[in-house]
Backbone of each chain as ProteinMPNN parsed JSONL, in Angstrom:
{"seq_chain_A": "XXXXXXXXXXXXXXXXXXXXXXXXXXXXXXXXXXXXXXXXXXXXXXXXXXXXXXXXXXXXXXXXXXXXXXXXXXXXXXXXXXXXXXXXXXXXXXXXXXXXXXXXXXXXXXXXXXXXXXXXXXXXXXXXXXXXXXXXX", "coords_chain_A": {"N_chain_A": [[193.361, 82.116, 326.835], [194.987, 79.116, 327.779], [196.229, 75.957, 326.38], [196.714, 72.869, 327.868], [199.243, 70.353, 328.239], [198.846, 66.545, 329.446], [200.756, 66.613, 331.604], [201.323, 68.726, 332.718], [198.711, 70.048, 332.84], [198.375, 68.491, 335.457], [200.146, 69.301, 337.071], [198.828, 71.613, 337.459], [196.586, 71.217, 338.592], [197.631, 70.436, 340.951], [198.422, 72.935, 341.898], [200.543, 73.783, 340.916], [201.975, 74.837, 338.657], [204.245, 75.786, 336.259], [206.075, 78.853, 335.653], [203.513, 79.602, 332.338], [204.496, 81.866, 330.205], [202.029, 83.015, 329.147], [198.593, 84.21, 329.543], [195.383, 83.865, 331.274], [193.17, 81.52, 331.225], [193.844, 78.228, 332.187], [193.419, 75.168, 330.592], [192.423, 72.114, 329.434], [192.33, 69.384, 327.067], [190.277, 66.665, 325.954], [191.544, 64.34, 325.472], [193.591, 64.596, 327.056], [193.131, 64.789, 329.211], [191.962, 62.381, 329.518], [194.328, 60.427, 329.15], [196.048, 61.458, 331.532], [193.904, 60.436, 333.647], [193.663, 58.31, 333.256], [196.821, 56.908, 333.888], [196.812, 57.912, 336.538], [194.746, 56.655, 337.507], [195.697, 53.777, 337.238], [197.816, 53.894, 338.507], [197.245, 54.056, 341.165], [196.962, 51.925, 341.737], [198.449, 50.203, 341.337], [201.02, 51.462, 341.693], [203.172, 54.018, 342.398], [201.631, 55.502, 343.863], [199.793, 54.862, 344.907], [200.9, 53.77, 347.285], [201.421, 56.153, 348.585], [198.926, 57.356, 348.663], [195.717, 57.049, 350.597], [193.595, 56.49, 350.008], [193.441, 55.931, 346.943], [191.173, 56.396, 345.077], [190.191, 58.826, 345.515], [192.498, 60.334, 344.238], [191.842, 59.976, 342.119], [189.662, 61.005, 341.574], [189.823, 63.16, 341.956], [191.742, 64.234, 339.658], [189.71, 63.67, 337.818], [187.916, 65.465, 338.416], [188.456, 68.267, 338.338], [189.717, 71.686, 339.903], [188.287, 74.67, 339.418], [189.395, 76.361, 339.428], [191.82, 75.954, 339.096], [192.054, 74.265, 336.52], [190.296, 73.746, 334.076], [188.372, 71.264, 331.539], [187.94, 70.99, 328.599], [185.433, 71.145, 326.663], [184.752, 68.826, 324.004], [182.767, 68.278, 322.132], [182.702, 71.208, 321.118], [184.383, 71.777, 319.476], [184.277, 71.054, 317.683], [183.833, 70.43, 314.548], [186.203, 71.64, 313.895], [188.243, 70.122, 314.848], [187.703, 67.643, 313.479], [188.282, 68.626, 311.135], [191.171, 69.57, 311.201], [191.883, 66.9, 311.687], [191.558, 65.724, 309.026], [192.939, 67.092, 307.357], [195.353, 67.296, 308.404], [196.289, 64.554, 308.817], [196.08, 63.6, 311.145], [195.926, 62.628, 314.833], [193.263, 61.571, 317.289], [194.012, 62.775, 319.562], [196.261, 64.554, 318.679], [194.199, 66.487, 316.545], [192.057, 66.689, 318.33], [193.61, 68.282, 320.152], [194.224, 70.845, 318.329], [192.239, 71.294, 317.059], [190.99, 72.507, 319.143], [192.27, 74.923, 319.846], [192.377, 76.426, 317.561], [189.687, 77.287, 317.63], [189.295, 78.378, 319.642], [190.938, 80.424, 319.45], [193.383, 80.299, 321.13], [196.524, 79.291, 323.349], [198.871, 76.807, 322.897], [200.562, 74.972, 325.577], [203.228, 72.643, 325.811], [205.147, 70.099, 327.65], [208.144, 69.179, 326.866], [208.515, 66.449, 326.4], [206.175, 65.211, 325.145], [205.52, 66.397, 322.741], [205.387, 65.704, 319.573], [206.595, 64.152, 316.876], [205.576, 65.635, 314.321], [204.232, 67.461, 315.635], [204.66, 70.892, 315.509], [204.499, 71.775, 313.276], [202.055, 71.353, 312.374], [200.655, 73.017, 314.361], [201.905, 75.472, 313.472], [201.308, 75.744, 310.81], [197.95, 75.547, 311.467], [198.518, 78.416, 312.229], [198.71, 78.462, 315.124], [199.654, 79.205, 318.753], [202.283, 78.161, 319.525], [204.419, 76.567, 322.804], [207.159, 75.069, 324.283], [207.725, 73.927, 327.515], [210.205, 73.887, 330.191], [210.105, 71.586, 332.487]], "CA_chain_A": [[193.183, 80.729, 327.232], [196.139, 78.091, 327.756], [195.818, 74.626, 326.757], [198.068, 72.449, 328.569], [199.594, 68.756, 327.937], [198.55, 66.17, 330.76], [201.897, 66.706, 332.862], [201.247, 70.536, 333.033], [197.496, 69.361, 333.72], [198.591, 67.558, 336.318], [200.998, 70.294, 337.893], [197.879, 72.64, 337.518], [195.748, 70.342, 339.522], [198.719, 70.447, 341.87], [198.838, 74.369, 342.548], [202.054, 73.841, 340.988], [201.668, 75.172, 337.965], [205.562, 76.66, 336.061], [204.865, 80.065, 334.429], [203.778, 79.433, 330.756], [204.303, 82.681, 329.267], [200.702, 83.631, 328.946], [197.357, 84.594, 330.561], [194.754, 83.266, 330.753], [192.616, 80.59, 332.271], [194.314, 77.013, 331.791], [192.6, 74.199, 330.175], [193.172, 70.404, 328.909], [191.25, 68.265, 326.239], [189.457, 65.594, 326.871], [192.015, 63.419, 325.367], [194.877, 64.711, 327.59], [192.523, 64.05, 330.725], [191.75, 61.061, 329.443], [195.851, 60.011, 329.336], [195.874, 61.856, 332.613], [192.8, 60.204, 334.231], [194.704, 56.448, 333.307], [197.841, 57.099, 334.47], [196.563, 58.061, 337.908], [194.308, 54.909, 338.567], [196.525, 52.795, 336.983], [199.206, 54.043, 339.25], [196.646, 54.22, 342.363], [196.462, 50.981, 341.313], [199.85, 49.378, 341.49], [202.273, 51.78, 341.106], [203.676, 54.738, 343.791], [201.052, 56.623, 344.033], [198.668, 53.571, 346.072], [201.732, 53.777, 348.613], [201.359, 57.495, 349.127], [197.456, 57.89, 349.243], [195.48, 56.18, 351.459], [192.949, 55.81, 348.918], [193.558, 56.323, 345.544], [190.205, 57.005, 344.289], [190.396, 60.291, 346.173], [193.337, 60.835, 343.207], [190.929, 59.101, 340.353], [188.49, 61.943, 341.485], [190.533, 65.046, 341.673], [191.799, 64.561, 338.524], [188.487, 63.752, 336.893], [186.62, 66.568, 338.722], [189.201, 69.311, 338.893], [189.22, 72.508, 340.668], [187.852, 74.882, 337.966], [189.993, 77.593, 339.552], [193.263, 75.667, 338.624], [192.253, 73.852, 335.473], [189.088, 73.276, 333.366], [188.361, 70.214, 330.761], [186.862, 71.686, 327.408], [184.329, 70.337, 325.512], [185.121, 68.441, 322.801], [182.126, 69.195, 320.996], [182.539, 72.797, 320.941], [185.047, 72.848, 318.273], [184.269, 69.457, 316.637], [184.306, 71.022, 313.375], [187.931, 72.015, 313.936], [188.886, 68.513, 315.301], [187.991, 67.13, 311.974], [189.099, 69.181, 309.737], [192.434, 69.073, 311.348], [192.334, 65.598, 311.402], [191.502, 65.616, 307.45], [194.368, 68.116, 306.906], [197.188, 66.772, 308.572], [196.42, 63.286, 309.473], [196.227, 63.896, 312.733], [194.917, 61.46, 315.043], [192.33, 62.084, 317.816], [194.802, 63.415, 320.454], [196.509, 66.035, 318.124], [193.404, 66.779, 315.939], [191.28, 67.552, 319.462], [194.368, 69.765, 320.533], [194.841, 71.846, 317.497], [191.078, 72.227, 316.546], [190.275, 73.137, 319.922], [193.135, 76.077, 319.981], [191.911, 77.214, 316.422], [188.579, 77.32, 317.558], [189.046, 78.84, 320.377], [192.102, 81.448, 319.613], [194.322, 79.759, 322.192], [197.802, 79.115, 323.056], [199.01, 75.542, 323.691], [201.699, 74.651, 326.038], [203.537, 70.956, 326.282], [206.001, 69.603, 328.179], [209.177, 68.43, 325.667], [208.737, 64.71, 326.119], [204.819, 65.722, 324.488], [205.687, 67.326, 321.689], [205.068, 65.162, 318.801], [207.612, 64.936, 315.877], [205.028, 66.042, 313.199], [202.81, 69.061, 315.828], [204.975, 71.661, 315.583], [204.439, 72.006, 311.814], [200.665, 71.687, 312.377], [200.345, 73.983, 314.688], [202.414, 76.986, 312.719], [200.724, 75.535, 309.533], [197.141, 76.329, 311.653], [198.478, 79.162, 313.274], [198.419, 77.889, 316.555], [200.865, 79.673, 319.01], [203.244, 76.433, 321.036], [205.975, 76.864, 323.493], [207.334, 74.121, 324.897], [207.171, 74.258, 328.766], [210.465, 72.475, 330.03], [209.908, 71.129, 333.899]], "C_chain_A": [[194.422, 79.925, 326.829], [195.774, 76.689, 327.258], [197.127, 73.753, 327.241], [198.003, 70.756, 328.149], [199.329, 67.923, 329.196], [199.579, 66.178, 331.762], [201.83, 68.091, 332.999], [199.504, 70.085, 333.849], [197.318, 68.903, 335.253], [199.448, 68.433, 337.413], [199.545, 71.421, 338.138], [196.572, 72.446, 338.354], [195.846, 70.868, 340.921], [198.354, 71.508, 342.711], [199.861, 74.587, 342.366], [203.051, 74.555, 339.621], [203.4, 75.988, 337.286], [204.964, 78.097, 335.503], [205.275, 79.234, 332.686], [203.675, 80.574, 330.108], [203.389, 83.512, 328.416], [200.01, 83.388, 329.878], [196.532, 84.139, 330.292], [194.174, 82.055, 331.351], [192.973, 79.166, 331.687], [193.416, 76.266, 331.423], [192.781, 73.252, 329.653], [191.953, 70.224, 327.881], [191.129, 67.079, 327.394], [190.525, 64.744, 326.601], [193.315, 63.072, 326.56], [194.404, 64.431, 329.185], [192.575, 63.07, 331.07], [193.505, 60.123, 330.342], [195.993, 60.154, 331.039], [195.057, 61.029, 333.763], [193.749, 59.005, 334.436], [195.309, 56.475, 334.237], [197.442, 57.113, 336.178], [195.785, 56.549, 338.585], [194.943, 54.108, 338.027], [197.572, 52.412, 338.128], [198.366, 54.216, 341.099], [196.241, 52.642, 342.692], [197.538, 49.645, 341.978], [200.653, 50.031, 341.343], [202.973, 52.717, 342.773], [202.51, 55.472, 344.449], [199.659, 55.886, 345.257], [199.906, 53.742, 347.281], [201.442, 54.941, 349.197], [200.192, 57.677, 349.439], [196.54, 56.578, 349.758], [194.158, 55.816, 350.829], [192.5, 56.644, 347.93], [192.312, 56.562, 344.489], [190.156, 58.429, 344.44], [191.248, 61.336, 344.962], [192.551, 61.279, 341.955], [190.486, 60.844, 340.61], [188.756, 63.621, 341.24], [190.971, 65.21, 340.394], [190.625, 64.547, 337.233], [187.533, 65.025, 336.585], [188.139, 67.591, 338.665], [189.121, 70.327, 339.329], [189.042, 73.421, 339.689], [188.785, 76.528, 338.346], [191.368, 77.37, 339.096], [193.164, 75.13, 337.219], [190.912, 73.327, 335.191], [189.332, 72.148, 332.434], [187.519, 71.138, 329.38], [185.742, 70.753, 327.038], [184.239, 70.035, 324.501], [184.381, 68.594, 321.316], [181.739, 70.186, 320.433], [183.23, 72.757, 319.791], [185.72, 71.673, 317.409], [184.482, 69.627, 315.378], [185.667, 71.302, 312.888], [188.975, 70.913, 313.976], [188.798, 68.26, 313.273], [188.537, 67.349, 310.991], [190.522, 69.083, 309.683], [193.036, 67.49, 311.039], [192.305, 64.911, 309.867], [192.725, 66.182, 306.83], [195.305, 67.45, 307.177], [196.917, 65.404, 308.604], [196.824, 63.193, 310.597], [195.246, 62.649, 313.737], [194.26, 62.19, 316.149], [193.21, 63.229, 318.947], [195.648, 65.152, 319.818], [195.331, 66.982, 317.263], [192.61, 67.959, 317.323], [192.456, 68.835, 319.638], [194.541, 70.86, 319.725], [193.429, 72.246, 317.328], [190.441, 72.827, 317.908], [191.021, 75.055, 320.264], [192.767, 76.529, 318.661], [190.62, 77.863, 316.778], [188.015, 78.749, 318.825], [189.898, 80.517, 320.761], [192.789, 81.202, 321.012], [195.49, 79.67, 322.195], [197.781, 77.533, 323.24], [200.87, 75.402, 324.446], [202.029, 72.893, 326.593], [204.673, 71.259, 326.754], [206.757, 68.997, 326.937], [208.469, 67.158, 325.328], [206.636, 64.679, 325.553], [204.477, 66.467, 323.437], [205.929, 66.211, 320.165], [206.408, 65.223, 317.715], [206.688, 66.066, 314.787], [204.058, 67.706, 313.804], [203.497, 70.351, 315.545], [204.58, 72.423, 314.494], [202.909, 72.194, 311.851], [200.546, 72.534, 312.731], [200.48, 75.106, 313.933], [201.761, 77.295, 311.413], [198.765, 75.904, 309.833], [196.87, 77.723, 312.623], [198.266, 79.849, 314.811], [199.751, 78.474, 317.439], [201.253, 78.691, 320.196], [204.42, 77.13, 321.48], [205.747, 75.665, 324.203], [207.996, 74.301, 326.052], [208.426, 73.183, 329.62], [210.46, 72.818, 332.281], [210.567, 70.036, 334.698]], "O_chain_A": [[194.874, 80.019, 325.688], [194.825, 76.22, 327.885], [198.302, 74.007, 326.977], [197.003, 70.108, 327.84], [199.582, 68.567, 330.214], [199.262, 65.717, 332.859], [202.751, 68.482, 333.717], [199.262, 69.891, 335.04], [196.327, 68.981, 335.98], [199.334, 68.149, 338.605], [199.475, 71.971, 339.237], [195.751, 73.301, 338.683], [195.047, 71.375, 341.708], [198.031, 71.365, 343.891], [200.504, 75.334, 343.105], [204.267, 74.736, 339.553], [203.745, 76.907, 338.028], [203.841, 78.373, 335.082], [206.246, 78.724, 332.126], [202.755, 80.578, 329.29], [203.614, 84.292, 327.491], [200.291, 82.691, 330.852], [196.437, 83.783, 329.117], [194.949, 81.526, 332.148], [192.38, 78.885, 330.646], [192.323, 76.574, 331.898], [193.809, 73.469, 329.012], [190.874, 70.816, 327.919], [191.447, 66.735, 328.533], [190.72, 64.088, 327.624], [193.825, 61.999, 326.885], [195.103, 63.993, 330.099], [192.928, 62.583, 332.145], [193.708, 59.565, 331.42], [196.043, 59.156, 331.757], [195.62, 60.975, 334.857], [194.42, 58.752, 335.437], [194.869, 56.208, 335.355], [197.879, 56.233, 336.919], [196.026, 55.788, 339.522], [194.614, 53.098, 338.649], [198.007, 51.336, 338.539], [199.061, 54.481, 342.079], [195.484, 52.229, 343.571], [197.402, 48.666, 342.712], [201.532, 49.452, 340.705], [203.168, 52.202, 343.874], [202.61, 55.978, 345.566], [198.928, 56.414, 346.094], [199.4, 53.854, 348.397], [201.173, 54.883, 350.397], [200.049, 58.195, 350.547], [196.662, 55.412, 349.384], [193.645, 54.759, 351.196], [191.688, 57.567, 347.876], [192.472, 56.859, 343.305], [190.082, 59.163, 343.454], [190.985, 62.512, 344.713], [192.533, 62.249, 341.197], [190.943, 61.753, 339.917], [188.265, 64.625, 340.723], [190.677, 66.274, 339.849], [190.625, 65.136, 336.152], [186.889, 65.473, 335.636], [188.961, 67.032, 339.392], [187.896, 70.436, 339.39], [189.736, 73.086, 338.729], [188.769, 77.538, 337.643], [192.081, 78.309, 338.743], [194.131, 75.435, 336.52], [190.391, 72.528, 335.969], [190.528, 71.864, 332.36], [186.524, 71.845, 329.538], [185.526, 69.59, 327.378], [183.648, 70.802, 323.741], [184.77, 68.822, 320.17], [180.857, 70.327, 319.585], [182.898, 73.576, 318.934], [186.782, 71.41, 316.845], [185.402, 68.952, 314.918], [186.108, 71.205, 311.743], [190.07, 70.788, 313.427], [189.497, 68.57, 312.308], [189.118, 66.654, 310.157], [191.159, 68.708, 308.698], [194.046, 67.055, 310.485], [192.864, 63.858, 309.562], [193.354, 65.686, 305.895], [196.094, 66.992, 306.35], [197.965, 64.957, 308.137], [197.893, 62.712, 310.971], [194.232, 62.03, 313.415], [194.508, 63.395, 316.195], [192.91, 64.422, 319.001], [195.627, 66.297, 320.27], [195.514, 68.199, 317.29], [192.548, 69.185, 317.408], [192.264, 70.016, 319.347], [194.988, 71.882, 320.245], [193.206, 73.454, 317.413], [189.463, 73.57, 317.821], [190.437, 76.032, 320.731], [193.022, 77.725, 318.804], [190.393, 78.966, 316.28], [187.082, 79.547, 318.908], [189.725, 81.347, 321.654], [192.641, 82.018, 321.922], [195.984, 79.918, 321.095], [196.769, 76.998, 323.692], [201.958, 75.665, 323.935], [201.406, 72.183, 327.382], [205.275, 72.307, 326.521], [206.128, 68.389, 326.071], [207.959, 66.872, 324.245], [206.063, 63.659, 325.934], [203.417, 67.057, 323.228], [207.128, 66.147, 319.894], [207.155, 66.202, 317.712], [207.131, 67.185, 314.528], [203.523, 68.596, 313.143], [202.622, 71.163, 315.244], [204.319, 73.618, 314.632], [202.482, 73.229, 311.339], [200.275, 73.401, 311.9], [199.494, 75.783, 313.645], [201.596, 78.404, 310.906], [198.116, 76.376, 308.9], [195.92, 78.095, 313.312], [197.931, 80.905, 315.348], [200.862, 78.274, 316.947], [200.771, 78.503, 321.313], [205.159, 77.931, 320.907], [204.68, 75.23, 324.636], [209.053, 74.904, 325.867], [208.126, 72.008, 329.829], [210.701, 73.79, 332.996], [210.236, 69.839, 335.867]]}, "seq_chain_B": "XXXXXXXXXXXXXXXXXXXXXXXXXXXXXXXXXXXXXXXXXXXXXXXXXXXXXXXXXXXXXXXXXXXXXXXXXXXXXXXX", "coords_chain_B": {"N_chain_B": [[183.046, 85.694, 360.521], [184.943, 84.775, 357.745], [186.888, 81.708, 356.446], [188.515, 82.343, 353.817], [188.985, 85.54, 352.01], [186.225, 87.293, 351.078], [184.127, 88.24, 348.292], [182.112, 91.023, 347.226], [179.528, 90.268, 345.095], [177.039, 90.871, 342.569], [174.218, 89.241, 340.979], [171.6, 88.042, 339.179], [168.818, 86.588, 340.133], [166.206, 84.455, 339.324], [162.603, 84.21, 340.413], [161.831, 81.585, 341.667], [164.053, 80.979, 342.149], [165.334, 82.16, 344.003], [164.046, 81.689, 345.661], [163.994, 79.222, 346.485], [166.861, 78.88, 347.351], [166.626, 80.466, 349.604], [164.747, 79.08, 351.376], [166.15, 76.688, 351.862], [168.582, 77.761, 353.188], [167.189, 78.579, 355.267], [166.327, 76.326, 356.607], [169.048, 75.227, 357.212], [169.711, 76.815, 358.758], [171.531, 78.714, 358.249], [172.55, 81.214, 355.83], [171.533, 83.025, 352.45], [173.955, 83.5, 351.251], [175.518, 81.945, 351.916], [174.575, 79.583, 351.423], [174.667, 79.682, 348.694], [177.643, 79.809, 347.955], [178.244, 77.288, 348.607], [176.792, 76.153, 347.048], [178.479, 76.985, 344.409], [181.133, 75.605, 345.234], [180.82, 73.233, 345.622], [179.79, 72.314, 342.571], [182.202, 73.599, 341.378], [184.17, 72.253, 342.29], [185.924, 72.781, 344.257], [186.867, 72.392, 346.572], [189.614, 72.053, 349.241], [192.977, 70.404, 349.006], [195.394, 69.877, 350.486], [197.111, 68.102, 350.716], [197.121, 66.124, 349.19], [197.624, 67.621, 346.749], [200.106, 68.081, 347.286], [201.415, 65.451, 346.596], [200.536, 64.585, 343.877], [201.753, 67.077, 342.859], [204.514, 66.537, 343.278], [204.823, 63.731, 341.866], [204.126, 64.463, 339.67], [205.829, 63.871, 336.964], [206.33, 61.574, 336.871], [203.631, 60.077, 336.387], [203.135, 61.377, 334.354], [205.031, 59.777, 332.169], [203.942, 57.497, 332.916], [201.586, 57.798, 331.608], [202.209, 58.474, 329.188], [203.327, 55.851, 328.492], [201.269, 53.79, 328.515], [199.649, 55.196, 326.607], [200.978, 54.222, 324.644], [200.581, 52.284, 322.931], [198.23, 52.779, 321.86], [196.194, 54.528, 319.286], [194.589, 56.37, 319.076], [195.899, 58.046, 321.596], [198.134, 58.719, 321.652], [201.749, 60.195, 321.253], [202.684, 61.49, 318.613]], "CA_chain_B": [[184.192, 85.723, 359.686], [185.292, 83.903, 356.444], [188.241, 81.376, 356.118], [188.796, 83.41, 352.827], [188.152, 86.883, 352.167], [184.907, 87.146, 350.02], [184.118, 89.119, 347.495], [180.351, 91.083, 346.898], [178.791, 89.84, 343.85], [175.532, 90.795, 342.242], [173.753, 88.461, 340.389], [169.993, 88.117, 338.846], [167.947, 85.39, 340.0], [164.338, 84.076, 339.328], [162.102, 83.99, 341.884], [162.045, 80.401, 342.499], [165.725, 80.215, 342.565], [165.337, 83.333, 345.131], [162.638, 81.246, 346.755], [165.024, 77.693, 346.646], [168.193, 79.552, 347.963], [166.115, 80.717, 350.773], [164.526, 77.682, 352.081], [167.953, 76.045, 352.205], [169.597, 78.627, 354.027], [166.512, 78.569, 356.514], [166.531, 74.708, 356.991], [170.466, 74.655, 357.425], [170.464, 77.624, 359.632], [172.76, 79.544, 357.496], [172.337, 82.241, 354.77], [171.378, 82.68, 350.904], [175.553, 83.868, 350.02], [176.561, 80.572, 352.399], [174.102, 78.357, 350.506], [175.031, 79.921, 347.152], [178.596, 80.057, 348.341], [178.704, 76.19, 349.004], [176.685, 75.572, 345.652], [179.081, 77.302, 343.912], [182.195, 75.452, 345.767], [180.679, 71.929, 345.235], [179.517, 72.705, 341.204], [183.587, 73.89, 340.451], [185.126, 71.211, 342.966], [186.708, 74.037, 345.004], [187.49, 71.805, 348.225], [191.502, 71.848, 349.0], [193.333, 69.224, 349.913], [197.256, 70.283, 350.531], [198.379, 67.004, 350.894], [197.051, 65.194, 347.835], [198.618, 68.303, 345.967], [201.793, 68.0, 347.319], [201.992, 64.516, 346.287], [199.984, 64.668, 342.968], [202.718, 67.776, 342.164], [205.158, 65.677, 343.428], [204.842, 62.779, 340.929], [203.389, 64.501, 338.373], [206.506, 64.031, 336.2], [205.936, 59.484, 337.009], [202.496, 59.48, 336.233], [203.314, 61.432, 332.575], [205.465, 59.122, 331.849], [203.491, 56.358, 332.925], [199.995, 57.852, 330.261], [203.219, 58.004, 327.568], [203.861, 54.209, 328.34], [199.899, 53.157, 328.523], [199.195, 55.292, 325.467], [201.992, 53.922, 323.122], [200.042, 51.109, 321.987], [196.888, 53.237, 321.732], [196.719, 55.378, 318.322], [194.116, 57.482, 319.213], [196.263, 58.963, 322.064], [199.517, 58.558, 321.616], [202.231, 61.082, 320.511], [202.983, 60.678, 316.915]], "C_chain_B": [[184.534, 84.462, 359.001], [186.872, 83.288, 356.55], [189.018, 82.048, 354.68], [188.239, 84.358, 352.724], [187.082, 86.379, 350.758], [184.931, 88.419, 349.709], [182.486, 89.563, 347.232], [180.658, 90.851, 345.368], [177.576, 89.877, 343.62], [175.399, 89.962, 341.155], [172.208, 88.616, 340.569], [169.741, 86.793, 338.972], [166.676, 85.515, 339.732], [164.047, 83.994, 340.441], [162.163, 82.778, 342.519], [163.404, 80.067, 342.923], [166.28, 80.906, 343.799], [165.29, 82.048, 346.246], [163.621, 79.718, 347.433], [166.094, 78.409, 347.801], [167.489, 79.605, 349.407], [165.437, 79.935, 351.537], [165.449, 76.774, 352.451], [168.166, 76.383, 353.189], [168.492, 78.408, 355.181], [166.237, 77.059, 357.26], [167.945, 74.368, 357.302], [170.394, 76.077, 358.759], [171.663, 79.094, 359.188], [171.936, 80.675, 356.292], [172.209, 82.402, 353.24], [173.227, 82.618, 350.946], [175.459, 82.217, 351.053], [175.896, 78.995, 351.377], [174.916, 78.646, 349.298], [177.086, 79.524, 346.716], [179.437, 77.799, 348.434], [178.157, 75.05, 347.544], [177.821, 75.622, 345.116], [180.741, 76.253, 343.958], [181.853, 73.659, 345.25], [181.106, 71.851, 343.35], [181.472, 72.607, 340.671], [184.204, 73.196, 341.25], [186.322, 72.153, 343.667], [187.452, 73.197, 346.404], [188.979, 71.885, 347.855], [191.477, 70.96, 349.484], [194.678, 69.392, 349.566], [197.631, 69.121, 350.149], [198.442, 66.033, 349.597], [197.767, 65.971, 346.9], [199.572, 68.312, 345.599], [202.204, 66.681, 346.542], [201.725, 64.242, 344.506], [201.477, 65.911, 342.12], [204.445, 66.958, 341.988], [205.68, 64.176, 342.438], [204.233, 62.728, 339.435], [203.986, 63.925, 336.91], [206.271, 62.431, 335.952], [205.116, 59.464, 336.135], [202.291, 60.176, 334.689], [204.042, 60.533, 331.89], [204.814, 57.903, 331.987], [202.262, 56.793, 331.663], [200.98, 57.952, 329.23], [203.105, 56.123, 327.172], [202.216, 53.585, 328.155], [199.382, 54.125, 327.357], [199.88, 55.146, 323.931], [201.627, 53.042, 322.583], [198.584, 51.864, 321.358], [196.609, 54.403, 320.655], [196.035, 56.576, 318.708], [194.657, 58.375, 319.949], [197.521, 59.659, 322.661], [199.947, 59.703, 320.893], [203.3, 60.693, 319.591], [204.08, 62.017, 316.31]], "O_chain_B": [[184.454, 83.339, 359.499], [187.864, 84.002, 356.689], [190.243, 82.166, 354.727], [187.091, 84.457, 353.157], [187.166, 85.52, 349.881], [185.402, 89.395, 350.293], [181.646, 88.68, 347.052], [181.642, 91.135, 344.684], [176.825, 89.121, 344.237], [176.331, 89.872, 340.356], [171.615, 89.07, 341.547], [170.207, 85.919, 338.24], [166.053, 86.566, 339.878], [164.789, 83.778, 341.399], [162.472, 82.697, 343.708], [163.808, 79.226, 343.725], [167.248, 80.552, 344.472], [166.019, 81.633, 347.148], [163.785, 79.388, 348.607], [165.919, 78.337, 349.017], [167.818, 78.798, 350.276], [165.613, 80.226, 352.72], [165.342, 76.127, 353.493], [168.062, 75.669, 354.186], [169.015, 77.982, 356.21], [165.965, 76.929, 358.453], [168.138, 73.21, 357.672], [171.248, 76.047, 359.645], [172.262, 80.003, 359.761], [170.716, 80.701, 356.131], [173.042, 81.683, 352.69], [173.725, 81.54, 350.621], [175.258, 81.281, 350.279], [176.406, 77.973, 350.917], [175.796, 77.863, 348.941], [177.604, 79.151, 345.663], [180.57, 77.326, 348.349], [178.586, 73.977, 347.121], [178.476, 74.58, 345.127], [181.423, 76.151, 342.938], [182.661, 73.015, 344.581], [182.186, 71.509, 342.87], [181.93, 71.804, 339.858], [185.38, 73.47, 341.013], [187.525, 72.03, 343.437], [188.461, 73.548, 347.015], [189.499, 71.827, 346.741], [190.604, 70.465, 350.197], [195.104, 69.084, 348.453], [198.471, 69.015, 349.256], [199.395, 65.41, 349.13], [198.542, 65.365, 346.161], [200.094, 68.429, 344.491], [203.236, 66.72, 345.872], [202.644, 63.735, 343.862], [202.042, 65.616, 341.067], [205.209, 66.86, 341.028], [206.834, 63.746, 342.432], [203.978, 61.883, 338.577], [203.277, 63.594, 335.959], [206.026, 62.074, 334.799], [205.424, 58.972, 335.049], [201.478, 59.698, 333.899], [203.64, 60.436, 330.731], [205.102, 57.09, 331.108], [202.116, 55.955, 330.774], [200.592, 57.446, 328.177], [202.912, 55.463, 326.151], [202.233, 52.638, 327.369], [198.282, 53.67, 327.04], [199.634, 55.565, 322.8], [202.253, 52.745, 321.566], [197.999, 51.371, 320.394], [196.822, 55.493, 321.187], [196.602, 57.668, 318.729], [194.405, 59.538, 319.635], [197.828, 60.508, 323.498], [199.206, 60.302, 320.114], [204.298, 59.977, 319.663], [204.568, 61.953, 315.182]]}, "name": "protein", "num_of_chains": 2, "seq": "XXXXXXXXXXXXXXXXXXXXXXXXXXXXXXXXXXXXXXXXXXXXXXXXXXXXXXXXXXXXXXXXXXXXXXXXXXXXXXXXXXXXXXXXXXXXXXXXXXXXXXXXXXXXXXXXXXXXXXXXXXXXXXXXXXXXXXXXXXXXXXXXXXXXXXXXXXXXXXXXXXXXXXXXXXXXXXXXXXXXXXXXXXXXXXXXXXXXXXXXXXXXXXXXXXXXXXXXX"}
């Protein structure tokens, strides 16, 4: 299992997907959906993406619902236990906490995009033996 | 004939879910796999749509940059 940052998310939506170096059935947090989810009606909203689609809920919805053959959403309370603890350990806030306890929890990889790469995750991760490559696109 | 090739699959149902499947398929005209086949396709959001892809792949790189810029005030989901 992959977990991916919301601009890989978002390529994986796509069908567009780069290789990340593992197998495995892709998957996002909720938080990185969340980010993900915004961005799109924000930008279906007022930005480029209302010029290009002829209606931008159509966007909202694909990224909410996604195709479960390109990219799943986890369940945050599967590996709530993990969230916290991470977030007790490092001081992690909800966004890195969900990502690291859900890849502990789950024996996962995670892959981000550079400009998603935290100064402080790298150290978490290796510190909960979390395996990252950063994914550049 | 199938716009994609299909694959056999066995699976265990209950009887009512037999019994459901099959009242469907006989009220639409169509078959248990096409009912099960269109459950299945709704349930995991299977529909394509090329063109939203293209553009969705297309700007994927904008619209990360735009959830960077709308989650830099926001602690919970910002990158720290």
């Amino acid at each position: 299992m992959i977990i991916v940052d919301d601009h890989l998310a978002l390529l994986a939506i796509a069908g567009r997907l780069p290789d990340l170096g593992d197998r495995g059935p892709v998957v996002t947090t909720c938080c990185f959906q969340f980010r993900m989810a915004r961005a799109v009606s924000d930008s279906g909203r007022s930005g480029r993406l209302s010029r290009r689609v002829a209606d931008p809920m159509v966007a909202s919805q694909r990224v909410l619902h996604p195709p479960a053959n390109r990219l799943v959403v986890l369940d945050p309370r599967s590996s709530m236990d993990d969230t916290v603890r991470v977030a007790l350990t490092h001081r992690a806030n909800l966004l890195l906490a969900e990502l690291v306890g859900a890849a502990v929890s789950r024996q996962a990889s995670i892959r981000l995009t550079r400009a998603n790469v935290g100064r402080s995750w790298p150290a978490v991760m290796e510190a909960e033996g979390v395996d990252l490559a950063i994914i550049d696109v | 004939m199938y716009a994609q090739a299909v694959h056999r699959t066995n699976i265990y149902l209950t009887e009512s879910e037999q019994a459901g499947l099959d009242a469907r398929a006989a009220a639409e005209g169509s078959t248990r796999s096409d009912v099960v086949r269109g459950i299945v396709d709704r349930e995991l959001n299977l529909a394509e749509d090329t063109d939203l892809d293209d553009i969705l792949g297309e700007l994927a790189a904008e619209l990360a940059d735009r959830a960077r810029a709308l989650a830099s005030d926001d602690p919970d989901v910002r990158i720290e």
